[in-house]
C-alpha positions as CSV (number, residue, x, y, z in Angstrom):
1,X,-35.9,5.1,10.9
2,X,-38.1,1.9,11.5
3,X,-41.3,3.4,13.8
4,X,-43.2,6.7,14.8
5,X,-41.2,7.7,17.6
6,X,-38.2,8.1,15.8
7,X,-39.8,10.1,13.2
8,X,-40.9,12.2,16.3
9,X,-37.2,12.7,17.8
10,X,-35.8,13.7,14.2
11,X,-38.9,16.4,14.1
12,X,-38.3,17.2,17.2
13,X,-34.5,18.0,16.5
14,X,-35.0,19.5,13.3
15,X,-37.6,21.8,14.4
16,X,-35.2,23.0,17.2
17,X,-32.6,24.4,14.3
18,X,-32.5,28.2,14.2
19,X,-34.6,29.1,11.2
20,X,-36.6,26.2,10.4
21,X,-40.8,27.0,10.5
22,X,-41.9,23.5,10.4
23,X,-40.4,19.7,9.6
24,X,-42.2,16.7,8.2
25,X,-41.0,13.2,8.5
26,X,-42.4,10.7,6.6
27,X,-42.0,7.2,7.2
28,X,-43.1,5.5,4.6
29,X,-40.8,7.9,2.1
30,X,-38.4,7.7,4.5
31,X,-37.9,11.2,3.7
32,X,-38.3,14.9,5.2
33,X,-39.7,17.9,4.2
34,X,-38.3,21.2,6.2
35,X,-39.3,25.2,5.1
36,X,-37.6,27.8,6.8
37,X,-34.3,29.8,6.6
38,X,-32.1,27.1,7.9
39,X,-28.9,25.8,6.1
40,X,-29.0,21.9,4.9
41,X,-25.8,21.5,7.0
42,X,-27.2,22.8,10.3
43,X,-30.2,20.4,9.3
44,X,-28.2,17.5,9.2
45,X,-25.9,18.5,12.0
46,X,-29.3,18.1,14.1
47,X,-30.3,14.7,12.1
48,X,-26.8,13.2,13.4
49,X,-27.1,15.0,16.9
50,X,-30.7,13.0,17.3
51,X,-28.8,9.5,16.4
52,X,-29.9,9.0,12.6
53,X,-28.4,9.9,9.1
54,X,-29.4,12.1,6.5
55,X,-28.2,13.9,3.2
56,X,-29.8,16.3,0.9
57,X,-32.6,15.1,-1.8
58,X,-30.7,14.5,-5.1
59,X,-27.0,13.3,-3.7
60,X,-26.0,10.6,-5.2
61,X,-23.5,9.2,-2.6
62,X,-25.6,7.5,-0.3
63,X,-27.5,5.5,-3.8
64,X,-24.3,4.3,-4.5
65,X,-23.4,3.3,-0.7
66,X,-26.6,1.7,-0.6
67,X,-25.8,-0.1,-4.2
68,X,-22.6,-0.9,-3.1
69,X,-24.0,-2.4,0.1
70,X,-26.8,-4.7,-1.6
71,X,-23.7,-5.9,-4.4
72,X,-21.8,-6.8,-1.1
73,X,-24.7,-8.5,0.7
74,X,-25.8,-10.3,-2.6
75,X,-22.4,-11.5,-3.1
76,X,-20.8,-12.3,0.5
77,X,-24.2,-12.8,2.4
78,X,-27.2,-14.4,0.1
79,X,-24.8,-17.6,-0.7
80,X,-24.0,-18.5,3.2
81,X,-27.5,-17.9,4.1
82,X,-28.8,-20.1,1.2
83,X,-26.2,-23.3,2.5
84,X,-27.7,-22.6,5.9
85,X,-31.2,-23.2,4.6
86,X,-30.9,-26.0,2.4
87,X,-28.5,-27.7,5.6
88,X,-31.3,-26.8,8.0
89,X,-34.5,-28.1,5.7
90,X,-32.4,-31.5,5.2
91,X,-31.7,-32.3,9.0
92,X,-35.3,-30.8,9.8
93,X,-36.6,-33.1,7.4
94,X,-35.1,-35.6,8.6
95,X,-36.1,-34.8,11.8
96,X,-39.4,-34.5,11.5
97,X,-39.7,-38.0,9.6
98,X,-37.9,-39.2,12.8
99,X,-39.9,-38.1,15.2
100,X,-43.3,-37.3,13.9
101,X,-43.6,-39.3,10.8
102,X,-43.8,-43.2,12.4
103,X,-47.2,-41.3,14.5
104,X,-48.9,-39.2,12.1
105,X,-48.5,-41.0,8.4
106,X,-47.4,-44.5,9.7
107,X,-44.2,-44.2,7.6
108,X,-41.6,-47.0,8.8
109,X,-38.5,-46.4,10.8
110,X,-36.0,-48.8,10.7
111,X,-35.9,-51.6,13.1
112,X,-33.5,-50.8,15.5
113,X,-35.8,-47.8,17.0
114,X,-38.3,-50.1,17.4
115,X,-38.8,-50.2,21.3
116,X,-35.5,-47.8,21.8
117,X,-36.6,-44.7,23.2
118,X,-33.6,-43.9,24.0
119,X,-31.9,-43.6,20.5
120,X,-34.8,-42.5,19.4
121,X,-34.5,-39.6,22.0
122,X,-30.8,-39.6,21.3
123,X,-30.9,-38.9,17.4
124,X,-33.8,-36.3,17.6
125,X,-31.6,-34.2,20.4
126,X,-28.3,-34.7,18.3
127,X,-30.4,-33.5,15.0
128,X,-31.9,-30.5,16.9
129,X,-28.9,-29.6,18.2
130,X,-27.5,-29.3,14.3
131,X,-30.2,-27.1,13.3
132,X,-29.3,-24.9,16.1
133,X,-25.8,-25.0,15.8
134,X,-26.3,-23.9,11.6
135,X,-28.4,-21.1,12.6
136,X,-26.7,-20.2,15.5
137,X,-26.7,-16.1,14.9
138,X,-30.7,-16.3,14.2
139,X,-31.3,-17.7,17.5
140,X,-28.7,-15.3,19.4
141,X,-30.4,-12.4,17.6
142,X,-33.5,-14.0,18.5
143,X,-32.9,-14.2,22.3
144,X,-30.9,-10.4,22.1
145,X,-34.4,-9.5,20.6
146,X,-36.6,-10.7,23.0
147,X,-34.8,-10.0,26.0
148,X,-34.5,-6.3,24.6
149,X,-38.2,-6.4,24.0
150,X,-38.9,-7.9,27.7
151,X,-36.8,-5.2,29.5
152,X,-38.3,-2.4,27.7
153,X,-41.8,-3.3,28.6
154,X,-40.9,-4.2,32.0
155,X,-39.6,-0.3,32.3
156,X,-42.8,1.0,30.9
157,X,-44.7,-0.6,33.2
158,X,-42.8,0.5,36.0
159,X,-43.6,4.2,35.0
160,X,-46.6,3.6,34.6
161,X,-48.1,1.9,37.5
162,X,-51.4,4.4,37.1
163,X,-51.8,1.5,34.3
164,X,-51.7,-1.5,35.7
165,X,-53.6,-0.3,38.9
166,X,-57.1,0.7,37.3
167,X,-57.3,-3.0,36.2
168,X,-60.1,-4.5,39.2
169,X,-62.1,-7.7,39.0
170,X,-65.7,-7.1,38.8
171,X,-67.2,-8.4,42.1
């Protein structure tokens, strides 16, 4: 769970379960606290049914998934994304020293960009395009992100049109 509102539809689920007298989720624990009469499997059943995972306090299991997915990520991931960065710093150098180095510190370029724009223009789209290319998955992530971000605000504000009609100009 990454924000208050799913804290609230885990309490909310939980709280439904025959026999429980009150839930507390706590973010920043990423744990929860439930009294009652309720069974820890109808507890979780109602976890799951809400779209989230949980286990009892003091099972080991999901530690070791959780060890056994960092050793995986340190191993497989951390190496590709370190070549990515040290590829995408060296063009970026590069391309800044292209393109904004000649302006802002003076530093020389060699001669046959003096008066071509349109090398000039060529080499800084092919280097761009590089960076992109290397880091590819950040920007399709990105986009995903924002687009997500963009249609969910976009629905709020069309249910909530009370909102965005008190706003007047002062006359």
């Amino acid at each position: 769970m990454s924000c208050a509102a799913c804290s609230a539809r885990v309490e909310k689920a939980v709280s439904g379960v025959k026999g429980v007298s009150s839930c507390s989720v706590s973010l920043l624990t990423n744990s929860m606290g439930v009294e009652g009469t309720a069974t820890a499997e109808d507890i979780i059943a109602a976890v799951r049914a809400a779209g989230y995972d949980a286990s009892p306090k003091g099972r080991q299991e999901p530690i070791a998934r959780k060890s056994a997915d960092e050793d995986a990520l340190r191993e497989r991931e951390t190496p590709v994304l370190k070549k990515r960065l040290i590829a995408s710093l060296g063009f970026l150098i590069v391309l800044m020293y292209v393109s904004m180095g000649h302006m802002m510190w003076g530093w020389p370029l060699p001669g046959f960009f003096d008066g071509n724009h349109v090398a000039m223009g060529l080499l800084q789209m092919l280097l761009t395009i590089v960076i992109m290319v290397i880091n590819q998955k950040f920007f399709i992530s990105g986009f995903k992100s924002a687009r997500l971000i963009w249609m969910r605000l976009s629905r709020w504000a069309q249910r909530r049109p009370s909102a965005t009609a008190r706003l007047r100009c002062l006359p």
